[in-house]
mmCIF file of the N, C-alpha and C atoms, coordinates in Angstrom:
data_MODEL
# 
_entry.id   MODEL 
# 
loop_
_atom_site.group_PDB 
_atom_site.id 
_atom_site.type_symbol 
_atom_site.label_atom_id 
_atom_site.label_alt_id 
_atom_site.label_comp_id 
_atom_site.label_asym_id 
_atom_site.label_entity_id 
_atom_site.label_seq_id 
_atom_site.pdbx_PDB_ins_code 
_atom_site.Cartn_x 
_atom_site.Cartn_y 
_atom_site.Cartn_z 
_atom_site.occupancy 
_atom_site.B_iso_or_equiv 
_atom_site.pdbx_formal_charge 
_atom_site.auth_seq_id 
_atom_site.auth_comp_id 
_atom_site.auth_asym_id 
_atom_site.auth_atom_id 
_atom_site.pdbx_PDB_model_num 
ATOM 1   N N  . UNK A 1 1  ? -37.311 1.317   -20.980 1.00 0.00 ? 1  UNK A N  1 
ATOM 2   C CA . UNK A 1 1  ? -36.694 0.032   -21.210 1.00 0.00 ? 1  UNK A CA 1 
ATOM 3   C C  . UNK A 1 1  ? -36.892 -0.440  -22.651 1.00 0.00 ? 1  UNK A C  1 
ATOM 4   N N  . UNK A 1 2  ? -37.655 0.221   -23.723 1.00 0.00 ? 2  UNK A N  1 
ATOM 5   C CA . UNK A 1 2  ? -37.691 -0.056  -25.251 1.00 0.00 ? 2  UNK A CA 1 
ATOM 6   C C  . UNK A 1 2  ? -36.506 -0.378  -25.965 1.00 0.00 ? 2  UNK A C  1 
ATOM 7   N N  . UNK A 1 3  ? -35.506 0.921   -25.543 1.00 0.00 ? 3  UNK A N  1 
ATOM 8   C CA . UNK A 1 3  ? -34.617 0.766   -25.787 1.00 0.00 ? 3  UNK A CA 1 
ATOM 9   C C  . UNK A 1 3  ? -33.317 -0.379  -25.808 1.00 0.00 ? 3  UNK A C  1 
ATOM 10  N N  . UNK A 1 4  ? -33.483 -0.448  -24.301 1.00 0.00 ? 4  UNK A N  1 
ATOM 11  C CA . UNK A 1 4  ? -32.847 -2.173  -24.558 1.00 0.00 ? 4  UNK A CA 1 
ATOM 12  C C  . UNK A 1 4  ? -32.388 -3.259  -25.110 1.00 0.00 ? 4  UNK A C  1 
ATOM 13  N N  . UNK A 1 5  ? -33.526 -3.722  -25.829 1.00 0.00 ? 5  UNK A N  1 
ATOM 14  C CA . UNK A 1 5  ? -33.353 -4.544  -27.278 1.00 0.00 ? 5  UNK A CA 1 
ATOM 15  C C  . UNK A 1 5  ? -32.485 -3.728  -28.326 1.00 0.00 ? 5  UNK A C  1 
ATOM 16  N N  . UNK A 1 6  ? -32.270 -2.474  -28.341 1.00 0.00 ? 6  UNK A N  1 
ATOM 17  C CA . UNK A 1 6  ? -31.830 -2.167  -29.598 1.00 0.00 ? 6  UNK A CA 1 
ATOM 18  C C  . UNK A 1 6  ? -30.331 -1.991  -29.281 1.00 0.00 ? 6  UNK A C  1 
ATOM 19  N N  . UNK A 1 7  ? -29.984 -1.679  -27.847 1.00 0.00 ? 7  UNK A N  1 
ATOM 20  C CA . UNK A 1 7  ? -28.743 -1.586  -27.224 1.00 0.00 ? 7  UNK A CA 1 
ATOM 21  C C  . UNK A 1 7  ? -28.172 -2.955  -27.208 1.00 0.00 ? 7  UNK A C  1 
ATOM 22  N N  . UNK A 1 8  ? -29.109 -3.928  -26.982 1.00 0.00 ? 8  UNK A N  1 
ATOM 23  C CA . UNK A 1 8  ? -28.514 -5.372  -27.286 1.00 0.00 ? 8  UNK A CA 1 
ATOM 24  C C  . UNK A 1 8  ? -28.027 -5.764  -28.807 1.00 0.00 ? 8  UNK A C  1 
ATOM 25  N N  . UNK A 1 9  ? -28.943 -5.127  -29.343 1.00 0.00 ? 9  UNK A N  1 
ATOM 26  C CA . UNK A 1 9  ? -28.317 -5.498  -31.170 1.00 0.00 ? 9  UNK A CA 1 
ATOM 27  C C  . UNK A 1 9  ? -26.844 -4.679  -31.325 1.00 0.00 ? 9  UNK A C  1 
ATOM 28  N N  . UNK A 1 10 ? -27.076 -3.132  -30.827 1.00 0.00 ? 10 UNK A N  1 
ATOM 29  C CA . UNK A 1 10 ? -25.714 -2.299  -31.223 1.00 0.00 ? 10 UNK A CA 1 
ATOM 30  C C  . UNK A 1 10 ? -24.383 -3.375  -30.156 1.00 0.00 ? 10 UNK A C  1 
ATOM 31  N N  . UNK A 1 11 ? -24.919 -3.904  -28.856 1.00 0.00 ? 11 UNK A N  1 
ATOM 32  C CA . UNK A 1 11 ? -23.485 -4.603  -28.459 1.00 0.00 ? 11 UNK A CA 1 
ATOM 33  C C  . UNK A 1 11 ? -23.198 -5.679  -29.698 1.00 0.00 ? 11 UNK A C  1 
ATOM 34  N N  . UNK A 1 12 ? -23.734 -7.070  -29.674 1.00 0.00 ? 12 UNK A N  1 
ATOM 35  C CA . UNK A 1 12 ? -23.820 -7.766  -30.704 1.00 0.00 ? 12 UNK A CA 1 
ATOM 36  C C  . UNK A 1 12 ? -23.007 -7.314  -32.188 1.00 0.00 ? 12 UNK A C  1 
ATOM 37  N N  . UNK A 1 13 ? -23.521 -6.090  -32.510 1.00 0.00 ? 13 UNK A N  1 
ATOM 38  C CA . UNK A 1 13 ? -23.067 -5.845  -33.932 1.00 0.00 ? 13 UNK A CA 1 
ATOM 39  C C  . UNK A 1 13 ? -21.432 -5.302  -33.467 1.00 0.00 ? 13 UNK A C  1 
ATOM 40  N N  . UNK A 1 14 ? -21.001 -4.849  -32.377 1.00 0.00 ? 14 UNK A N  1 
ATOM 41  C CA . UNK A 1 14 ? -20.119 -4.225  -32.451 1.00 0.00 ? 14 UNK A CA 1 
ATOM 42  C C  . UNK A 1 14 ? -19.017 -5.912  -31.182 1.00 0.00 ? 14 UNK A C  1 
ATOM 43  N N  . UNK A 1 15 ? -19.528 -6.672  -31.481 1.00 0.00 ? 15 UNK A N  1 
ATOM 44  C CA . UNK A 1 15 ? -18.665 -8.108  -30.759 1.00 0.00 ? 15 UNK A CA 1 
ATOM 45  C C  . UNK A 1 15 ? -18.646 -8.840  -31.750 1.00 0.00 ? 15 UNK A C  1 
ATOM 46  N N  . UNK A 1 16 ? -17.473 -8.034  -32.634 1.00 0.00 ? 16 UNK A N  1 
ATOM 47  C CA . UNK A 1 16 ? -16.516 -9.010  -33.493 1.00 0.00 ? 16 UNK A CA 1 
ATOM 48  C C  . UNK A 1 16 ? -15.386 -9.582  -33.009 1.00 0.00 ? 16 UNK A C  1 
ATOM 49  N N  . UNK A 1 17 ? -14.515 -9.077  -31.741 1.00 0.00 ? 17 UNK A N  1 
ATOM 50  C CA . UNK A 1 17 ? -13.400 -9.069  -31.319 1.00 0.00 ? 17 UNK A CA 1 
ATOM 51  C C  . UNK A 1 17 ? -13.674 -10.250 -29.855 1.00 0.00 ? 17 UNK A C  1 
ATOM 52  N N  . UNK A 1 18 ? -12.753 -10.992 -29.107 1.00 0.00 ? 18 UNK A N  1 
ATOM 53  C CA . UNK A 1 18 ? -13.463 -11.129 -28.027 1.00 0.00 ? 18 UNK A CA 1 
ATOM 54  C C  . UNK A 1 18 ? -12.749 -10.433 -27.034 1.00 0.00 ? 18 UNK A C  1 
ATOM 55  N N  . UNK A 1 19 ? -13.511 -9.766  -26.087 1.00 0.00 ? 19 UNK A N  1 
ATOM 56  C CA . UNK A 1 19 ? -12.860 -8.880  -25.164 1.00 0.00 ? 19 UNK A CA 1 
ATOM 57  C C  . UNK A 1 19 ? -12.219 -9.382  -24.101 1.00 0.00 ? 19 UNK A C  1 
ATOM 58  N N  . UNK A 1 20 ? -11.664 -8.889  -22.950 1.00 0.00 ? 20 UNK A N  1 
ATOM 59  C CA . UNK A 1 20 ? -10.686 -9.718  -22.130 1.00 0.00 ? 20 UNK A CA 1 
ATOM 60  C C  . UNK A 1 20 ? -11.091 -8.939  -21.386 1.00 0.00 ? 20 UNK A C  1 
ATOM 61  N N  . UNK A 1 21 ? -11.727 -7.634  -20.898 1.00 0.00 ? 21 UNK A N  1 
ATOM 62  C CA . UNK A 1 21 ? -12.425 -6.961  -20.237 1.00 0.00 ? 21 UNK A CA 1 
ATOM 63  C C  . UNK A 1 21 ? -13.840 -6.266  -20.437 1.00 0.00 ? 21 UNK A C  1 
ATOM 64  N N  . UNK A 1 22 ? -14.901 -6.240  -19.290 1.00 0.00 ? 22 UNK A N  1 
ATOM 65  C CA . UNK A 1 22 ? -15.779 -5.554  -19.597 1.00 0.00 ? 22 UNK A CA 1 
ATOM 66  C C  . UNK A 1 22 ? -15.909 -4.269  -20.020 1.00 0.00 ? 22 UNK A C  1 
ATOM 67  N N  . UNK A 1 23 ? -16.451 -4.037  -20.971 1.00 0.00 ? 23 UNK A N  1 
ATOM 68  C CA . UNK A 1 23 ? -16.328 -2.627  -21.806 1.00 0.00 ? 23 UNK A CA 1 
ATOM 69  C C  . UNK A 1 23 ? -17.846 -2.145  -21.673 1.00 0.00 ? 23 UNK A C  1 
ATOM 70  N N  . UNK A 1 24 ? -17.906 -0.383  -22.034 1.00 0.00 ? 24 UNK A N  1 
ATOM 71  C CA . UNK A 1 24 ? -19.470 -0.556  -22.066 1.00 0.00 ? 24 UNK A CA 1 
ATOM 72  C C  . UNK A 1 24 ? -19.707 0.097   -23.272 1.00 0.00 ? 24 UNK A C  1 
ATOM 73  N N  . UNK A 1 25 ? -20.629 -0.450  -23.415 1.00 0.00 ? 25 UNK A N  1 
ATOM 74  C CA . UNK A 1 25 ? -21.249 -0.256  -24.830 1.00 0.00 ? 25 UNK A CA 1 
ATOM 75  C C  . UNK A 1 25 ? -22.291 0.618   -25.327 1.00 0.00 ? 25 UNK A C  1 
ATOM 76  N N  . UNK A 1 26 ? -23.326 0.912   -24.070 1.00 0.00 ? 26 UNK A N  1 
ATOM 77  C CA . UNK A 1 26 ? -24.284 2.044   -24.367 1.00 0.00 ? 26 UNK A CA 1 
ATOM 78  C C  . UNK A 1 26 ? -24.312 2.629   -23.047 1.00 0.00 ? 26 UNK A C  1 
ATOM 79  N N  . UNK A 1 27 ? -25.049 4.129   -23.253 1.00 0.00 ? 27 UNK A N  1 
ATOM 80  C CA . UNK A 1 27 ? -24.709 5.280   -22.277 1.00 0.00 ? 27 UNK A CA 1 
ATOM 81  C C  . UNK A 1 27 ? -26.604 5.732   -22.274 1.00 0.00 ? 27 UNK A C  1 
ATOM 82  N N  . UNK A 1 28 ? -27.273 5.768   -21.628 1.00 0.00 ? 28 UNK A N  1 
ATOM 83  C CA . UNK A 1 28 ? -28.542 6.721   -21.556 1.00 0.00 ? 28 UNK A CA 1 
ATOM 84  C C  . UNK A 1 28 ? -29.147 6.982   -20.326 1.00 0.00 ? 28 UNK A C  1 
ATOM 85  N N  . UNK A 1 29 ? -28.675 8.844   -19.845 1.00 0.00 ? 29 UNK A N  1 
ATOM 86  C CA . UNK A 1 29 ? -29.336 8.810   -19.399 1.00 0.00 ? 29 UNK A CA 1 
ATOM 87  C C  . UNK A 1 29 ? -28.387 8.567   -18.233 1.00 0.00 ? 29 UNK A C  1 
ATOM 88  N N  . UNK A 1 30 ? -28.531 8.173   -16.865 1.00 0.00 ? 30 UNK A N  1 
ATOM 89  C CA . UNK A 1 30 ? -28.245 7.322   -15.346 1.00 0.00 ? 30 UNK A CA 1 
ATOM 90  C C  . UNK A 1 30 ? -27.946 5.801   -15.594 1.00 0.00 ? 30 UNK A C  1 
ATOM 91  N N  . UNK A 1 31 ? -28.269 5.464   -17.057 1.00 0.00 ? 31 UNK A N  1 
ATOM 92  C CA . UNK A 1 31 ? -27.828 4.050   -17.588 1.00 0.00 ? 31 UNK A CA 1 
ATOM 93  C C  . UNK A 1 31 ? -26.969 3.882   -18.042 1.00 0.00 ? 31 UNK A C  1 
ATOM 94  N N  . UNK A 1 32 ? -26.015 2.541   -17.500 1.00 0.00 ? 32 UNK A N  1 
ATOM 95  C CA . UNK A 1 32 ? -24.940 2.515   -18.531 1.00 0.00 ? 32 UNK A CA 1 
ATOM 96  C C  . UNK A 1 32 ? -25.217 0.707   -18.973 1.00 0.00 ? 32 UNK A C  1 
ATOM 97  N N  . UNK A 1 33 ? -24.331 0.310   -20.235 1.00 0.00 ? 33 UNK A N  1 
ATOM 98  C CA . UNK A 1 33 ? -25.023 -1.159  -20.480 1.00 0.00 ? 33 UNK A CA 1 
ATOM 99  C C  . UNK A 1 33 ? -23.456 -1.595  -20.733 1.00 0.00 ? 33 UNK A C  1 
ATOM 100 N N  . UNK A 1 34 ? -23.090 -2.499  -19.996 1.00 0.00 ? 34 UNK A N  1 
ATOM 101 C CA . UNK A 1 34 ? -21.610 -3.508  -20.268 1.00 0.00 ? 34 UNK A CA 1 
ATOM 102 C C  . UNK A 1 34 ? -21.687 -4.513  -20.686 1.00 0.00 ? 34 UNK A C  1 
ATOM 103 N N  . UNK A 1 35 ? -20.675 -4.726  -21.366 1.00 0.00 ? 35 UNK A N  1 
ATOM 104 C CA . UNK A 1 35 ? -20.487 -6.814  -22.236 1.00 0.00 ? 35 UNK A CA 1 
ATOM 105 C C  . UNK A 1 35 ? -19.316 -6.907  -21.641 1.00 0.00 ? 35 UNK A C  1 
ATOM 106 N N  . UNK A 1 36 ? -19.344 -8.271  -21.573 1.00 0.00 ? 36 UNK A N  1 
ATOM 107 C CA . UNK A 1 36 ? -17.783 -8.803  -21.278 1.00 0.00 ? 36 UNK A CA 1 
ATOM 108 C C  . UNK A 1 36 ? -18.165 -10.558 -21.324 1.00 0.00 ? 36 UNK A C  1 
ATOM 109 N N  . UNK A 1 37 ? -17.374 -11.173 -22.049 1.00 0.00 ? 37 UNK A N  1 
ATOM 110 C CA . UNK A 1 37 ? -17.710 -12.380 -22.197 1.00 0.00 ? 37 UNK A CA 1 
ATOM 111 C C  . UNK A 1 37 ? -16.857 -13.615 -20.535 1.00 0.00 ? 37 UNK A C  1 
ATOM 112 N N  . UNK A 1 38 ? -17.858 -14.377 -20.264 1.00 0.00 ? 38 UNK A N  1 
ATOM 113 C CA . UNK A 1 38 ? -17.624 -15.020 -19.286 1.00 0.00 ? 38 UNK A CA 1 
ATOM 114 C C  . UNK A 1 38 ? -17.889 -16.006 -19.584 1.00 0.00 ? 38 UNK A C  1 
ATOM 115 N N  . UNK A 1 39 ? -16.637 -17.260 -19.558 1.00 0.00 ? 39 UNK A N  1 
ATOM 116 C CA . UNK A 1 39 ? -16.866 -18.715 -19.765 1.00 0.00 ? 39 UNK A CA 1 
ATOM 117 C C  . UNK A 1 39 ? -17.286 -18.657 -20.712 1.00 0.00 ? 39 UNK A C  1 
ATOM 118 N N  . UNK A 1 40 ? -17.020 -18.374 -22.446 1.00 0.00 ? 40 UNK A N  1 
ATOM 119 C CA . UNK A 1 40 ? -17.708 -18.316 -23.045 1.00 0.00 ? 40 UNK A CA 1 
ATOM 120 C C  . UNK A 1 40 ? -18.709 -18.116 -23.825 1.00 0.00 ? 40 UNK A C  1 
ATOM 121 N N  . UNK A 1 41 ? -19.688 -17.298 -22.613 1.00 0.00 ? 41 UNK A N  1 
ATOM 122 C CA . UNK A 1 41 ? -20.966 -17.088 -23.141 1.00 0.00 ? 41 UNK A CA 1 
ATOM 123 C C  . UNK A 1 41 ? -20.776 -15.516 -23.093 1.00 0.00 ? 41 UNK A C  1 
ATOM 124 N N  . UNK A 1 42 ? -21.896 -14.401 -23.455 1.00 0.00 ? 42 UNK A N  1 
ATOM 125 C CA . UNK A 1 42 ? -21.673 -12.870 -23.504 1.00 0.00 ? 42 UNK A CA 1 
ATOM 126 C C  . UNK A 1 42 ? -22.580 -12.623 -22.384 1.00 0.00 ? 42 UNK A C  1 
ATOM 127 N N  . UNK A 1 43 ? -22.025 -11.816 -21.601 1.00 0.00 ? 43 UNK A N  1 
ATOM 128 C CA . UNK A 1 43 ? -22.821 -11.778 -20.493 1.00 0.00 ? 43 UNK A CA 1 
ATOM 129 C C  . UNK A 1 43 ? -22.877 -9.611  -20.797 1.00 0.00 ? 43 UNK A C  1 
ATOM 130 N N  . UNK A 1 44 ? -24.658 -9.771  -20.462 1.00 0.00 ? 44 UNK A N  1 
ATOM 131 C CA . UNK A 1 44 ? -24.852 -8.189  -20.257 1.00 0.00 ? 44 UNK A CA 1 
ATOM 132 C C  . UNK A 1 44 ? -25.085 -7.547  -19.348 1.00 0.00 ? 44 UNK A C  1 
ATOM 133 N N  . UNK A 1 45 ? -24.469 -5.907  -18.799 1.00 0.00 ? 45 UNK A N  1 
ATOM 134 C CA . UNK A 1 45 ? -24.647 -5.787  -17.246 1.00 0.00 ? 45 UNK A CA 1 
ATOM 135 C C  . UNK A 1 45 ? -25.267 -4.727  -17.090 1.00 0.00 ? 45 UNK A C  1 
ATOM 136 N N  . UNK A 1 46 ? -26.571 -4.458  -16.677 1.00 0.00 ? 46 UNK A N  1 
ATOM 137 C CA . UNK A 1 46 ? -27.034 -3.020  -16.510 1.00 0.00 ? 46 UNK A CA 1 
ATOM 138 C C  . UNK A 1 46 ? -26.824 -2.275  -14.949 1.00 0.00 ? 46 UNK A C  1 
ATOM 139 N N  . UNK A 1 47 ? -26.187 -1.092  -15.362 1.00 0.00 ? 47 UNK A N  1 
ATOM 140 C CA . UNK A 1 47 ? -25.666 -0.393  -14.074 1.00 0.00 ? 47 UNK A CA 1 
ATOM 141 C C  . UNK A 1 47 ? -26.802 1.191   -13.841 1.00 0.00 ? 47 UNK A C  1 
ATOM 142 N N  . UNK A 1 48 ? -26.882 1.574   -13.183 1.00 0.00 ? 48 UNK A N  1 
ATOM 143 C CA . UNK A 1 48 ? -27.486 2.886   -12.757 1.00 0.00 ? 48 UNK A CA 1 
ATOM 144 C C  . UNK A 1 48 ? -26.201 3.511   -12.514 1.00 0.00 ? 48 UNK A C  1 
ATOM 145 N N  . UNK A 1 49 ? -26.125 5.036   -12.573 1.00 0.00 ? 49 UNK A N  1 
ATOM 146 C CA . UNK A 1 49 ? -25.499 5.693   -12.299 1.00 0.00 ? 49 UNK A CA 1 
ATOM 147 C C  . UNK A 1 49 ? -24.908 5.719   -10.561 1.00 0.00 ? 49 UNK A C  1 
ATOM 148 N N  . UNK A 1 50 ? -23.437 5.640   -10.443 1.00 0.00 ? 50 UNK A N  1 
ATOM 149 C CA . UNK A 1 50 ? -22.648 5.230   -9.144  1.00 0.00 ? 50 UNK A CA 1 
ATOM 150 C C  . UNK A 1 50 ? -22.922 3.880   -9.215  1.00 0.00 ? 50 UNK A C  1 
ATOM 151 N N  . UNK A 1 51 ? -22.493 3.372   -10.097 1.00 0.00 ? 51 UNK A N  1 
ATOM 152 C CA . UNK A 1 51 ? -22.694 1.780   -10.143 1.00 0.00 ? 51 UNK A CA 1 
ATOM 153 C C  . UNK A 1 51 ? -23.598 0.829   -9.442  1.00 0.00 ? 51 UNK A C  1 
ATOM 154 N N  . UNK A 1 52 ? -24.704 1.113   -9.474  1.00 0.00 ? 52 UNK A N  1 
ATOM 155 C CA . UNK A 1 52 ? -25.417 0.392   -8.520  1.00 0.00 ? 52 UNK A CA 1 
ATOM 156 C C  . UNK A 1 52 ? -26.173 -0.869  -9.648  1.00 0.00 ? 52 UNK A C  1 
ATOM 157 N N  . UNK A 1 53 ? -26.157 -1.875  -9.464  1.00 0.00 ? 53 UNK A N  1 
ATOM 158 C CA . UNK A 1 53 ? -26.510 -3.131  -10.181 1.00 0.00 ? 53 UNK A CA 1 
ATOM 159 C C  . UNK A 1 53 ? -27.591 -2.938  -10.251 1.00 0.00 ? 53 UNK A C  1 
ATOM 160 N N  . UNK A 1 54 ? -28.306 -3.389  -11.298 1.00 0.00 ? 54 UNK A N  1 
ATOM 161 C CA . UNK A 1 54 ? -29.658 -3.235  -12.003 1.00 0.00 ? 54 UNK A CA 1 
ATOM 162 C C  . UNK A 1 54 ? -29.568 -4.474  -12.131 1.00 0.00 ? 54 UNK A C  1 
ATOM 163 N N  . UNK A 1 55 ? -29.277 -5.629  -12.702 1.00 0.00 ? 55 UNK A N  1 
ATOM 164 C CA . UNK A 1 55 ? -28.988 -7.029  -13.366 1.00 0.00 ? 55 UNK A CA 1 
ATOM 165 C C  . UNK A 1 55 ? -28.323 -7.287  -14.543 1.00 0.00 ? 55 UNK A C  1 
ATOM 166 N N  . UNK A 1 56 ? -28.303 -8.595  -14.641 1.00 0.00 ? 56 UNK A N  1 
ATOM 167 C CA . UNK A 1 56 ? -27.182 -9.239  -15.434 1.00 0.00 ? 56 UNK A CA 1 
ATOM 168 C C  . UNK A 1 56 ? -27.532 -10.346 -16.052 1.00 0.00 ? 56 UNK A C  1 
ATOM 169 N N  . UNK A 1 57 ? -27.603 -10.627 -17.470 1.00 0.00 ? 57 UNK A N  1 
ATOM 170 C CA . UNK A 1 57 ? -27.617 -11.657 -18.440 1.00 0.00 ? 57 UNK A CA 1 
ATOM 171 C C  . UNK A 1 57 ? -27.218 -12.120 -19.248 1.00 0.00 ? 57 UNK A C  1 
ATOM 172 N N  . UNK A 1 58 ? -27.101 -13.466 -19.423 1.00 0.00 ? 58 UNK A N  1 
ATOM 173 C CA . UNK A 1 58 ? -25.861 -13.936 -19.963 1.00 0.00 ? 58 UNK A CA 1 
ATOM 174 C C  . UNK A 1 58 ? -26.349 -14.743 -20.768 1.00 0.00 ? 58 UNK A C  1 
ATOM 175 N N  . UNK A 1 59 ? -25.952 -15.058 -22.509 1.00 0.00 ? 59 UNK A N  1 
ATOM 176 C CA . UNK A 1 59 ? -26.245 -15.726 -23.729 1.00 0.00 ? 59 UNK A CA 1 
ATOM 177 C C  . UNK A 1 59 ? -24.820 -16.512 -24.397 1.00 0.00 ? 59 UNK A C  1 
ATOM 178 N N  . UNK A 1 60 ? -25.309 -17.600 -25.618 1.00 0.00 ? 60 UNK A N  1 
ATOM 179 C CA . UNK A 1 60 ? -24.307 -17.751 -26.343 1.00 0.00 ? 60 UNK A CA 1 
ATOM 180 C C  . UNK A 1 60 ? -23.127 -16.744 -26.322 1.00 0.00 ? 60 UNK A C  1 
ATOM 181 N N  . UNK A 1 61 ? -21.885 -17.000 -27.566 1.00 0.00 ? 61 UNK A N  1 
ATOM 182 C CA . UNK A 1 61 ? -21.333 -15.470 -28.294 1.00 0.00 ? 61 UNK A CA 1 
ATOM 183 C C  . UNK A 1 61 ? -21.574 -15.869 -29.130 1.00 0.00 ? 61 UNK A C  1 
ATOM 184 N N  . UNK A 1 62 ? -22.694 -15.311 -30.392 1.00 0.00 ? 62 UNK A N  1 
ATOM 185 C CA . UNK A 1 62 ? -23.055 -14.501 -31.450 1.00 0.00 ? 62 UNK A CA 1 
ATOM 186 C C  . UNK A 1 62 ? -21.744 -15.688 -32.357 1.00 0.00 ? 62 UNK A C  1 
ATOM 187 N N  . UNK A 1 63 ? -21.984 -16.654 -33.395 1.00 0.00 ? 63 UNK A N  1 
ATOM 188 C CA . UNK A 1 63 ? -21.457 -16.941 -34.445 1.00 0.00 ? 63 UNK A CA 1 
ATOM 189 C C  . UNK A 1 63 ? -20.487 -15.852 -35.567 1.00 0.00 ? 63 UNK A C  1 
ATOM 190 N N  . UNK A 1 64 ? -21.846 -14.814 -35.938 1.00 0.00 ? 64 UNK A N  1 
ATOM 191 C CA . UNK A 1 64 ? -21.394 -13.936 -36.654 1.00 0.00 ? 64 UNK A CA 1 
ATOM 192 C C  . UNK A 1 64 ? -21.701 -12.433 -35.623 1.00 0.00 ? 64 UNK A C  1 
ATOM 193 N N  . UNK A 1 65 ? -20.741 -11.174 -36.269 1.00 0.00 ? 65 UNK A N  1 
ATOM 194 C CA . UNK A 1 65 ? -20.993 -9.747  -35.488 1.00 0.00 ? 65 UNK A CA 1 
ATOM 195 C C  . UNK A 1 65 ? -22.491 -8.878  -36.463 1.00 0.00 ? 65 UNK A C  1 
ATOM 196 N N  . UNK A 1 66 ? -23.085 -9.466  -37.925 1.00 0.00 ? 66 UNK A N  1 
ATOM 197 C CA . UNK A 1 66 ? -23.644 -9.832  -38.122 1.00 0.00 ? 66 UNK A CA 1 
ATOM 198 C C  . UNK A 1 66 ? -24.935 -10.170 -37.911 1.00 0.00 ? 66 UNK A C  1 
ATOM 199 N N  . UNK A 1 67 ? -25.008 -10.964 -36.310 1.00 0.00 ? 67 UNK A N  1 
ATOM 200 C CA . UNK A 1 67 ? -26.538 -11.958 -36.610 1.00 0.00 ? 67 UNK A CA 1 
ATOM 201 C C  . UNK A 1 67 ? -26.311 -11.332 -35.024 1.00 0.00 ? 67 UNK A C  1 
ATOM 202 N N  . UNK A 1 68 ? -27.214 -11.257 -34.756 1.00 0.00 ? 68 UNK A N  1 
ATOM 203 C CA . UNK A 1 68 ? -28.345 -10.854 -33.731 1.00 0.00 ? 68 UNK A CA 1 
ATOM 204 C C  . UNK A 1 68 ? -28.549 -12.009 -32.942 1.00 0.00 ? 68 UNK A C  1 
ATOM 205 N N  . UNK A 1 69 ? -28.155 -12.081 -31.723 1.00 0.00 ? 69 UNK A N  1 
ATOM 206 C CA . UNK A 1 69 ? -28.570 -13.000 -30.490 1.00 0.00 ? 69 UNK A CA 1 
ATOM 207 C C  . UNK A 1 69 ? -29.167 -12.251 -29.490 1.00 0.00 ? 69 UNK A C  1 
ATOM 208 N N  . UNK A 1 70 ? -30.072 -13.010 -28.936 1.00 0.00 ? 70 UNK A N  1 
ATOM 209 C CA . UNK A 1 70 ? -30.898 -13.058 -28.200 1.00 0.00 ? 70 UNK A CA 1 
ATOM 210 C C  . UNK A 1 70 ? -30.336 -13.261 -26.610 1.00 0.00 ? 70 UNK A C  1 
ATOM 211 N N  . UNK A 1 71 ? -30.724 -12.218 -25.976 1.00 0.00 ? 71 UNK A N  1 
ATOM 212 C CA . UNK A 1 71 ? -29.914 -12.851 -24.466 1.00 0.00 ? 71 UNK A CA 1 
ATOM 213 C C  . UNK A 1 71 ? -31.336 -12.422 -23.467 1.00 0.00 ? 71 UNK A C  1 
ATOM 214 N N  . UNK A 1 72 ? -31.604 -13.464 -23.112 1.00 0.00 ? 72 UNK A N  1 
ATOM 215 C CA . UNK A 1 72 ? -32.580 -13.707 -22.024 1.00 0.00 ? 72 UNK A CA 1 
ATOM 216 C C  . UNK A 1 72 ? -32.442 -13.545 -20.711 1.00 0.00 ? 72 UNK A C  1 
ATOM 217 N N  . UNK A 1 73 ? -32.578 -12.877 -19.264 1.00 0.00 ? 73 UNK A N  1 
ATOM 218 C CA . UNK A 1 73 ? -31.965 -12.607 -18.211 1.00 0.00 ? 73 UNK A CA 1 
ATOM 219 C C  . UNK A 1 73 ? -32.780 -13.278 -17.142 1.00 0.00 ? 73 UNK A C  1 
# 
């Protein structure tokens, strides 16, 4: 789970656009990590392999693609 945080910066840096669907953004492993913005805010989704829900957290959207937000779950 180290990794995590850094998969949160690579979504962040790469949410310049706003999406209209959940996309995923990192791959490791039986892990996969999705963004998709809801109501506004960026919501992150961790899946296990055969989609089985791990959890889900949801932050601001990021001012700049740039600056680094913090999403707390």
């Amino acid at each position: 789970m180290a990794r995590l945080p850094l998969a949160l910066i690579v979504v962040l840096a790469v949410w310049c656009t706003p999406a209209l669907a959940e996309m995923t953004v990192a791959k490791r492993g039986d892990l996969e990590l999705r963004a998709r913005e809801k109501g506004g805010r960026l919501c992150i989704t961790l899946l296990r392999k055969g989609r089985y829900y791990q959890g889900e957290a949801c932050g601001s959207v990021p001012r700049s693609p740039h600056r680094p937000q913090l999403v707390e779950g």
